[in-house]
BADOPA-431305 format. One record per residue (C-alpha): residue in three letters; x, y, z; residue number from 1. Coordinates in Angstrom, 1 decimal. Each point is the difference from the previous one (the first is absolute). Example, Ala and Ser with C-alpha at 12.3 -4.5 7.8 and 13.67 -1.06 7.14 Angstrom:
2
<pt residuo="ALA" east="12.3" north="-4.5" up="7.8" num="1"/>
<pt residuo="SER" east="1.4" north="3.4" up="-0.7" num="2"/>
! end
This chain:
249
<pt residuo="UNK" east="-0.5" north="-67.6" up="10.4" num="1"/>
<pt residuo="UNK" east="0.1" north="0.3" up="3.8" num="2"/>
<pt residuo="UNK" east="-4.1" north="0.7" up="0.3" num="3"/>
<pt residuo="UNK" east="-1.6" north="-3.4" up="1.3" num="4"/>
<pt residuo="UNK" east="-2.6" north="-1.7" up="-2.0" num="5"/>
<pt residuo="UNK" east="-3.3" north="-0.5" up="1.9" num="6"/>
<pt residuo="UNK" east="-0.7" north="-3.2" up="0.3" num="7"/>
<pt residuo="UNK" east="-1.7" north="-1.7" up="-2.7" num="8"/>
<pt residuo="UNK" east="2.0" north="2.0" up="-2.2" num="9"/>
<pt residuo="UNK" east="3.3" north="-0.7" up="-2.2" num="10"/>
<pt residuo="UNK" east="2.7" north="2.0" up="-1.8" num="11"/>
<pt residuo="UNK" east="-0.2" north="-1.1" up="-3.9" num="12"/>
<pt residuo="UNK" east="3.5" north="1.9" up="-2.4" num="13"/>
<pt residuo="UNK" east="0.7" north="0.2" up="-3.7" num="14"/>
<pt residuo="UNK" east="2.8" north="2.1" up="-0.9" num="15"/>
<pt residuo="UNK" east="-0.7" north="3.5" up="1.4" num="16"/>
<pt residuo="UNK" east="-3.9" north="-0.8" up="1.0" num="17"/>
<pt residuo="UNK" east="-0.6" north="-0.7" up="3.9" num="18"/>
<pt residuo="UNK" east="-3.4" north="-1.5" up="0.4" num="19"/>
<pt residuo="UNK" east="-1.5" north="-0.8" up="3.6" num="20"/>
<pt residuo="UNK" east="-3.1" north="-2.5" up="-0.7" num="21"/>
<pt residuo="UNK" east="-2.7" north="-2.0" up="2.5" num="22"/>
<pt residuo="UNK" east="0.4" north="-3.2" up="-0.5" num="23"/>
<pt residuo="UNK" east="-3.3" north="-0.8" up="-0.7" num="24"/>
<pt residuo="UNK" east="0.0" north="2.2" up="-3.4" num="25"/>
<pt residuo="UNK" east="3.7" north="-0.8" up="-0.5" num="26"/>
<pt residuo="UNK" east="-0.6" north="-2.0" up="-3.4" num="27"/>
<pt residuo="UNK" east="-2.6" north="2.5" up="-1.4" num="28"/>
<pt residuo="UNK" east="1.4" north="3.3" up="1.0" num="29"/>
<pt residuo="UNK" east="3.1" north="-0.1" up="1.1" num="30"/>
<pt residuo="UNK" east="1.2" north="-1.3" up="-3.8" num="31"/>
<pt residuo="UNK" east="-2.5" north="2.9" up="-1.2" num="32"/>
<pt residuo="UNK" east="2.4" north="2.2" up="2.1" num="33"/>
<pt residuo="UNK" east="2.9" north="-1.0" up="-1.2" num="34"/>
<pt residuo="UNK" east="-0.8" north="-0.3" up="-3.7" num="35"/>
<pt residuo="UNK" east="-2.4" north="3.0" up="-0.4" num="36"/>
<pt residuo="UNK" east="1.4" north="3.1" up="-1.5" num="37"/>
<pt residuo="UNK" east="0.4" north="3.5" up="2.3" num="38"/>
<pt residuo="UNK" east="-3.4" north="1.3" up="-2.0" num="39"/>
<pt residuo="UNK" east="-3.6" north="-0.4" up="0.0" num="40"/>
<pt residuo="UNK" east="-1.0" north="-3.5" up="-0.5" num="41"/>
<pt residuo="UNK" east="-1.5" north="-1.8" up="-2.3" num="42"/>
<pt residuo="UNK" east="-3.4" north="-0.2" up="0.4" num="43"/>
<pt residuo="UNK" east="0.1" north="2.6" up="3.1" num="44"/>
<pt residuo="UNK" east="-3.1" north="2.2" up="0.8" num="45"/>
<pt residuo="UNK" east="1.8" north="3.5" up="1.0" num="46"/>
<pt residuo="UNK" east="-1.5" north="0.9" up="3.6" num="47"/>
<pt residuo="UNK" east="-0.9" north="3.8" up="1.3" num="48"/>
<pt residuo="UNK" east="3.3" north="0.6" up="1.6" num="49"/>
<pt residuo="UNK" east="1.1" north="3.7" up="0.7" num="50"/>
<pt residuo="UNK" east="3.4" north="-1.4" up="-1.5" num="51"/>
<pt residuo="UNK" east="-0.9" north="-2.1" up="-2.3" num="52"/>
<pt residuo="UNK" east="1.4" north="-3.1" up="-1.1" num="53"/>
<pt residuo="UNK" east="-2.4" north="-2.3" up="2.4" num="54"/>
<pt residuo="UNK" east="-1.4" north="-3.0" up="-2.2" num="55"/>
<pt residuo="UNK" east="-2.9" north="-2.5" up="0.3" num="56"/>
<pt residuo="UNK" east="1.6" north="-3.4" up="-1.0" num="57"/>
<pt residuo="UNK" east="-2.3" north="-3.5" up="-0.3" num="58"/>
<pt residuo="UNK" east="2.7" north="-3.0" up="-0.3" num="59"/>
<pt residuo="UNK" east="-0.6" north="-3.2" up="-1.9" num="60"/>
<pt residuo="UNK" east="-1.0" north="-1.9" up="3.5" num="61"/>
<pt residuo="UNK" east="-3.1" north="2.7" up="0.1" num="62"/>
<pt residuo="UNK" east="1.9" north="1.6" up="2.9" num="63"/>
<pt residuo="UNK" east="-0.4" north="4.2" up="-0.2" num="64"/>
<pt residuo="UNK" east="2.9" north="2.1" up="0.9" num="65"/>
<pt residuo="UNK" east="0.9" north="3.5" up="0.3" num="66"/>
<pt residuo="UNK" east="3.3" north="0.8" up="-1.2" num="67"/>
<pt residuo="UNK" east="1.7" north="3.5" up="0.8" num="68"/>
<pt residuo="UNK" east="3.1" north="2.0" up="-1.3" num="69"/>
<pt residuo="UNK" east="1.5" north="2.1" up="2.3" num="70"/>
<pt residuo="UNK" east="0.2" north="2.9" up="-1.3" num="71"/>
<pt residuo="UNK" east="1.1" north="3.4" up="1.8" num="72"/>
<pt residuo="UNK" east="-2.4" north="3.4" up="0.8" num="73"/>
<pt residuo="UNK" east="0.3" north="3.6" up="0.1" num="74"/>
<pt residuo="UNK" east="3.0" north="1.9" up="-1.4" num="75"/>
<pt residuo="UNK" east="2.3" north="-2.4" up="-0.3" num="76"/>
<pt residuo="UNK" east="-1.7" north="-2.5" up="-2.1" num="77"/>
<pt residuo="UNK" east="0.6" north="2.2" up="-3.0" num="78"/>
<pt residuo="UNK" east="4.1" north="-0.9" up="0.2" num="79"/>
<pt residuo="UNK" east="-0.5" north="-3.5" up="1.0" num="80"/>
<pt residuo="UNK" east="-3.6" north="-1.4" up="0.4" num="81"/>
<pt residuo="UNK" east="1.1" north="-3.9" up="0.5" num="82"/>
<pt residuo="UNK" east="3.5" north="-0.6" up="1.7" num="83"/>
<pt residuo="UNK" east="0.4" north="-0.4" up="3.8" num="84"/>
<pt residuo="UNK" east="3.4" north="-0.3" up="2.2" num="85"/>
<pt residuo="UNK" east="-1.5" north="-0.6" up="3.3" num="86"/>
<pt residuo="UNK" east="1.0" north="-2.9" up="2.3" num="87"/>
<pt residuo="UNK" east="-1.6" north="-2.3" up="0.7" num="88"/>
<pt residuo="UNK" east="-1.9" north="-0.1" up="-3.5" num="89"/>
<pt residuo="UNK" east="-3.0" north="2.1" up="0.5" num="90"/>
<pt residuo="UNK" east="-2.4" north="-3.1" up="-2.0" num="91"/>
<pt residuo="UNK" east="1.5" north="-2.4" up="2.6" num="92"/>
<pt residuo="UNK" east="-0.3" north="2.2" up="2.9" num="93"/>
<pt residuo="UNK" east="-3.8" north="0.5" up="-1.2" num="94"/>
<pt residuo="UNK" east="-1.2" north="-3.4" up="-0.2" num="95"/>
<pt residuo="UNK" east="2.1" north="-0.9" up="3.4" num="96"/>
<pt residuo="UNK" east="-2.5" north="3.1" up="1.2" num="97"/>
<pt residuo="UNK" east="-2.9" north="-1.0" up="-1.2" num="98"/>
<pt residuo="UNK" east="-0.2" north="-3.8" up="0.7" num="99"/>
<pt residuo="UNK" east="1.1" north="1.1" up="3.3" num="100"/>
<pt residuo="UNK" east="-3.0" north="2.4" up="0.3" num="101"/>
<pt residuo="UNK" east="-2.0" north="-2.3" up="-1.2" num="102"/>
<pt residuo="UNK" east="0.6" north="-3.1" up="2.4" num="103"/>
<pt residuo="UNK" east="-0.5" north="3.1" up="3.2" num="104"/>
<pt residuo="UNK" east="-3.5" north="0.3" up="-1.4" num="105"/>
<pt residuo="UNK" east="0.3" north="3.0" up="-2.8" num="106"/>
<pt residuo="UNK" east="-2.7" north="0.0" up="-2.5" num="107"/>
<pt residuo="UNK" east="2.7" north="-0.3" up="-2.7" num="108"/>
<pt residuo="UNK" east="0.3" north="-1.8" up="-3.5" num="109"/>
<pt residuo="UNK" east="1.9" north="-3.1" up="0.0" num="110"/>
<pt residuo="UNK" east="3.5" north="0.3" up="-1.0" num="111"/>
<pt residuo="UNK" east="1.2" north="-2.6" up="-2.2" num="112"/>
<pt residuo="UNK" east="3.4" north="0.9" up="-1.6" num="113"/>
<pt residuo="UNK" east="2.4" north="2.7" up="-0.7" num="114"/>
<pt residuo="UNK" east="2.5" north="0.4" up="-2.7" num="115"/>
<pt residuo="UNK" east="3.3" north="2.8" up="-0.3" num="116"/>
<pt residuo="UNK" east="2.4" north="0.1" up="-3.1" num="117"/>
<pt residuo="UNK" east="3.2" north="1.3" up="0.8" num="118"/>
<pt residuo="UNK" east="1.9" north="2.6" up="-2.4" num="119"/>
<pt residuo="UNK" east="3.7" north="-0.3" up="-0.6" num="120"/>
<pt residuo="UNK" east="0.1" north="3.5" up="2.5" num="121"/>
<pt residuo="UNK" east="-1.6" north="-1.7" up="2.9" num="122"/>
<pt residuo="UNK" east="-3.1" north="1.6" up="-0.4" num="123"/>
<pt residuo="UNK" east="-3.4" north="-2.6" up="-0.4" num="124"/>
<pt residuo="UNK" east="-3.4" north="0.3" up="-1.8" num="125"/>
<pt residuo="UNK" east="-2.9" north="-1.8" up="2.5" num="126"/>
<pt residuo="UNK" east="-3.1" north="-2.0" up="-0.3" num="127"/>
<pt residuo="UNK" east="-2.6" north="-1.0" up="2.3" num="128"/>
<pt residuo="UNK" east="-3.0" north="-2.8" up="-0.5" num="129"/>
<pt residuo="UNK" east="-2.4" north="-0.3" up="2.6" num="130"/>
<pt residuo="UNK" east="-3.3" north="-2.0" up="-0.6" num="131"/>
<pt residuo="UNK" east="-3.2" north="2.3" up="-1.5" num="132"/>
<pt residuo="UNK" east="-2.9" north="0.8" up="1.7" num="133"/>
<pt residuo="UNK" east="-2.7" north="0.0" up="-1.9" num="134"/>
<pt residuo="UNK" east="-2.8" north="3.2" up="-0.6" num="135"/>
<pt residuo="UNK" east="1.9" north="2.5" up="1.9" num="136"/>
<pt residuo="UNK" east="0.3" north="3.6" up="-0.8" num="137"/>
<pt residuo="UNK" east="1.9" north="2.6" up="2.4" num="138"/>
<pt residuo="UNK" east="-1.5" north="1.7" up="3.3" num="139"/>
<pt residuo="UNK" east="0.1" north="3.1" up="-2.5" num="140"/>
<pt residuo="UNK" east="-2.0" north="-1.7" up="-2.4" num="141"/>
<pt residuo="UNK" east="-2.6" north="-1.2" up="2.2" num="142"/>
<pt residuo="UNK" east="-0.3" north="3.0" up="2.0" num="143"/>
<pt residuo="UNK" east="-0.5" north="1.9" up="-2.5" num="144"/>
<pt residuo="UNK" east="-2.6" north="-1.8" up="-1.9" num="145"/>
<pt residuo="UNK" east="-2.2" north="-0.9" up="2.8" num="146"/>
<pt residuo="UNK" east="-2.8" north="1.9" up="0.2" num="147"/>
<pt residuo="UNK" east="-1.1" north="-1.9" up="3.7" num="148"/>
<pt residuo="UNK" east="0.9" north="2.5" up="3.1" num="149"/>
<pt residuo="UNK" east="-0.2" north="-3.5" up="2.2" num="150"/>
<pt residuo="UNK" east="2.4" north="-1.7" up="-2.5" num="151"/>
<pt residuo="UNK" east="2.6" north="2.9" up="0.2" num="152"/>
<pt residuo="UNK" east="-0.1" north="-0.1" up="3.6" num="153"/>
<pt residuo="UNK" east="0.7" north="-4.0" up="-0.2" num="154"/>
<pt residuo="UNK" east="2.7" north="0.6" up="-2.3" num="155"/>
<pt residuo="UNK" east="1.5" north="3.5" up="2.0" num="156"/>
<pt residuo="UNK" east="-0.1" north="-2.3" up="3.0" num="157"/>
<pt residuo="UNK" east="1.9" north="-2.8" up="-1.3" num="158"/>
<pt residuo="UNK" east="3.2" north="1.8" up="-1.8" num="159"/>
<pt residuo="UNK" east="0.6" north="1.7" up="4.3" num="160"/>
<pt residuo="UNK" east="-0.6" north="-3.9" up="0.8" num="161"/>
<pt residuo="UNK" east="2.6" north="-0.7" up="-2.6" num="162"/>
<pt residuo="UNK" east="2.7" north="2.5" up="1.7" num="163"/>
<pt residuo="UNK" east="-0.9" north="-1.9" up="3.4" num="164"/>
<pt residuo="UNK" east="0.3" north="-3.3" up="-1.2" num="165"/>
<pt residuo="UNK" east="3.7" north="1.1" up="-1.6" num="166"/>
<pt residuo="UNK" east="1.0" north="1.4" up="3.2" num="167"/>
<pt residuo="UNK" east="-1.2" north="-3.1" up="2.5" num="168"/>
<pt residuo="UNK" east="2.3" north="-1.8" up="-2.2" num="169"/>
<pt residuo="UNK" east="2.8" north="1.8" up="-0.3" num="170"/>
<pt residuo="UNK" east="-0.4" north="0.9" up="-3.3" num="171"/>
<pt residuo="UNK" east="1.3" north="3.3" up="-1.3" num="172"/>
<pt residuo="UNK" east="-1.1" north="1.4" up="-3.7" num="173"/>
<pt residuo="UNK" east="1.4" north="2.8" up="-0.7" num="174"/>
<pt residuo="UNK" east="-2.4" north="0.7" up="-3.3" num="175"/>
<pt residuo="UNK" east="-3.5" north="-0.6" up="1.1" num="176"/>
<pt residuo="UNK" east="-2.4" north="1.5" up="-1.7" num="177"/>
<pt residuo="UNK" east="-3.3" north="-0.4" up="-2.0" num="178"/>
<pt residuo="UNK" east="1.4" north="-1.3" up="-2.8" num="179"/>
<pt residuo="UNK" east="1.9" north="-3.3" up="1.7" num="180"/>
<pt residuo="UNK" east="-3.1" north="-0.5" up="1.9" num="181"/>
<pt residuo="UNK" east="-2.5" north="-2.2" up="-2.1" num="182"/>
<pt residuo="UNK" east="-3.3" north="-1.3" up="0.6" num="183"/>
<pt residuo="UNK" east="-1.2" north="-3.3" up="-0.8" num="184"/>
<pt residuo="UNK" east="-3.7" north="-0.8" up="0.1" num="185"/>
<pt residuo="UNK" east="0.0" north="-3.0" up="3.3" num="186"/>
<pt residuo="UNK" east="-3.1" north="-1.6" up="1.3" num="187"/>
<pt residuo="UNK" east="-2.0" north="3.3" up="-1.3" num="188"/>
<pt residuo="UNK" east="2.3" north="1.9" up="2.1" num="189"/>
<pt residuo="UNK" east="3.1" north="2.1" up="-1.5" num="190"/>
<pt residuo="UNK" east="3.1" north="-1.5" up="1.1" num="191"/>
<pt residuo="UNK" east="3.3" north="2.0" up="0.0" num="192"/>
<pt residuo="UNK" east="3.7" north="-0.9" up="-0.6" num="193"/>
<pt residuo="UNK" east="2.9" north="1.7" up="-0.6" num="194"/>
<pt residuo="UNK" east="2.8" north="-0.3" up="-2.6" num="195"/>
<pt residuo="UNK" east="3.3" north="1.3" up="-1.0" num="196"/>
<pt residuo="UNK" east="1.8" north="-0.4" up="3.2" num="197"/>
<pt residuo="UNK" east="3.2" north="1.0" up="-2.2" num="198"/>
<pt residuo="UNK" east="2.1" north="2.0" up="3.2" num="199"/>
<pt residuo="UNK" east="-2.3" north="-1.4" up="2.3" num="200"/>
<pt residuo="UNK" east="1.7" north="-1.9" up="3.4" num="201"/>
<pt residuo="UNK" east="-0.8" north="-1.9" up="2.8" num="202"/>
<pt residuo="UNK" east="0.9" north="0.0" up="3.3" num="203"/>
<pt residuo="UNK" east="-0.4" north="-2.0" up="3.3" num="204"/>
<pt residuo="UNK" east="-3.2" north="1.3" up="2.0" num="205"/>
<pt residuo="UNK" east="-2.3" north="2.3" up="-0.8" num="206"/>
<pt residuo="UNK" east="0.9" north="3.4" up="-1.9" num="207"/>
<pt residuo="UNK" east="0.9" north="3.0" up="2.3" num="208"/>
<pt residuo="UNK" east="-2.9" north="2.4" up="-0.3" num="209"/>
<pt residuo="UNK" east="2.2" north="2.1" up="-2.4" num="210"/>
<pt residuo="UNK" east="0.2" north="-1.9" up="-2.7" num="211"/>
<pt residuo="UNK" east="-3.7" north="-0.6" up="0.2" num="212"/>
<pt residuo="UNK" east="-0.6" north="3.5" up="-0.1" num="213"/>
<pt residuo="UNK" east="2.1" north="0.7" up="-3.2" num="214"/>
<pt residuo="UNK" east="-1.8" north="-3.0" up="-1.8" num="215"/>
<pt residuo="UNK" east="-3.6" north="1.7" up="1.0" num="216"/>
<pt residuo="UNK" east="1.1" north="3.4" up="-0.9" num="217"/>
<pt residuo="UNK" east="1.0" north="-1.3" up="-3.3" num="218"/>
<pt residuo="UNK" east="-2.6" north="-1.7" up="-0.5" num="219"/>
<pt residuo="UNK" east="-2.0" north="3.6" up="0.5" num="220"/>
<pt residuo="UNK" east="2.1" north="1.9" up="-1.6" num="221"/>
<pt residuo="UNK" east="-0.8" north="-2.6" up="-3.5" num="222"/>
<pt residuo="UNK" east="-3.8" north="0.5" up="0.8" num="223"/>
<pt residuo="UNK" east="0.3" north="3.6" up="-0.3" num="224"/>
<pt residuo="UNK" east="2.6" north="0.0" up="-3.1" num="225"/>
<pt residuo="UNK" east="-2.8" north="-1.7" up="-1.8" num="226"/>
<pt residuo="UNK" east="-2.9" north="1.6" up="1.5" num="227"/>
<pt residuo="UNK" east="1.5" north="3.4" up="0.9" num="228"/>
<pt residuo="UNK" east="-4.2" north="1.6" up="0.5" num="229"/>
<pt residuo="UNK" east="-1.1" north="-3.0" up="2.1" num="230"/>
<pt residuo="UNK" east="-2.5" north="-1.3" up="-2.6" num="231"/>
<pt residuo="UNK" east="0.4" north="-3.8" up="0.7" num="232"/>
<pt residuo="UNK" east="2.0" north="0.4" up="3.4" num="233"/>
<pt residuo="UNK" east="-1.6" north="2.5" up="2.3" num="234"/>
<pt residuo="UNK" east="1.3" north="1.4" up="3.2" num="235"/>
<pt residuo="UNK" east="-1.7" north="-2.6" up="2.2" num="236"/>
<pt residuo="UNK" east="1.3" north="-2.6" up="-2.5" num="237"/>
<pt residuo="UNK" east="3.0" north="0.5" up="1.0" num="238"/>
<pt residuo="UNK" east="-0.8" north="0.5" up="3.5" num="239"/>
<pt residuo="UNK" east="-1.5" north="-3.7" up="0.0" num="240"/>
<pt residuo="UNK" east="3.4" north="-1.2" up="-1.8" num="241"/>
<pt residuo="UNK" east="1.9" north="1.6" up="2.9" num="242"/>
<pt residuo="UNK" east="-2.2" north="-1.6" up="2.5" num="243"/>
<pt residuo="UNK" east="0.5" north="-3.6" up="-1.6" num="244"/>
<pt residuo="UNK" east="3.1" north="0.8" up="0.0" num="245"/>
<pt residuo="UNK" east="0.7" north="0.1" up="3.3" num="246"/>
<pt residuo="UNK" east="-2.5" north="-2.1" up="1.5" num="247"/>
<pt residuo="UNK" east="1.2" north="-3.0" up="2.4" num="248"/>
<pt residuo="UNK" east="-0.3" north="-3.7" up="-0.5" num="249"/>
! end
């Protein structure tokens, strides 16, 4: 593997698993990852996922996890829904992404391990565990169940904040939308993160005004996929997003 570990993280091997562990949940999780079958685990609460194949997991030390399978979307998934070829391994590039992310000051879940298993072609099957966060639901969810104009607002405000904050710190997601933005209930405030940074990067600097412009219009272009007559989002919902968006400071 030529991808460097963070720090604070390890490479762990069996014969044809690769696991890349923190330290500081080596004994608990990283021999979960190493033993634990390619499948739902034991015990696993199945999360809303638009793939599936995302599991709440409590471990014997009380710790609670969330486990994912990478699975593929779209057309493709049909002829081969688990197997990956890209270099370096899209669960290790991940976890590089998001701890990185994380330590610039993105609202992200903690990463805590990640897990391929390598085919006799060369191909891999991936896991990712990053620490839960507890009573969330998606942006979607909340926006659409919220019957407060203010709290919309709040909440329309915070996912353009979220698309600053990514590209002050050089963050590029190439995904964003309001299904991997979830709200979790902070201080009675809504606080926003942002999750499957799977093909996400970072770079040195902030993000040329390009890339922050595709990650807002995809971010719009999800609102109005799932609220194509502007019942939760109205035109000056988005307006607001745009203008949080591209605020300074």
């Amino acid at each position: 593997m030529r991808l460097q570990p963070p720090s604070g993280f390890r490479w762990l091997h069996s014969t044809r698993r690769r696991v890349l562990v923190h330290q500081a949940v080596e004994e608990s999780i990283g021999e979960l990852l190493l033993s634990l079958p390619h499948a739902a685990p034991p015990g696993g609460v199945p999360l809303a996922s638009g793939r599936g194949g995302t599991y709440r997991l409590t471990l014997d030390d009380g710790d609670v996890i969330v486990l994912r399978l990478y699975r593929r979307g779209g057309v493709l998934a049909r002829l081969n829904p688990e197997t990956y070829w890209a270099r370096p391994p899209r669960p290790f590039a991940e976890l590089v992404t998001t701890n990185e992310a994380r330590r610039r000051g993105v609202p992200v879940p903690e990463v805590l391990g990640a897990r391929i298993d390598i085919s006799r072609g060369g191909g891999y099957r991936g896991v990712l565990v990053t620490r839960y966060l507890q009573d969330t639901e998606t942006l979607w969810q909340r926006l659409r169940r919220s019957q407060d104009p203010e709290q919309r607002r709040v909440l329309t405000r915070g996912a353009g904040e979220i698309v600053r904050i990514l590209r002050s710190a050089g963050i590029y997601h190439p995904d964003l939308n309001l299904h991997n933005c979830i709200v979790q209930d902070h201080g009675g405030r809504p606080q926003l993160f942002v999750v499957d940074l799977d093909r996400a990067g970072a770079r040195h600097g902030a993000l040329p005004d390009a890339q922050r412009d595709r990650m807002l219009q995809r971010l719009v272009r999800s609102a109005r996929k799932l609220d194509p007559l502007g019942e939760v989002l109205a035109p000056a919902d988005i307006a607001m997003l745009r203008d949080a968006c591209n605020e300074q400071g």
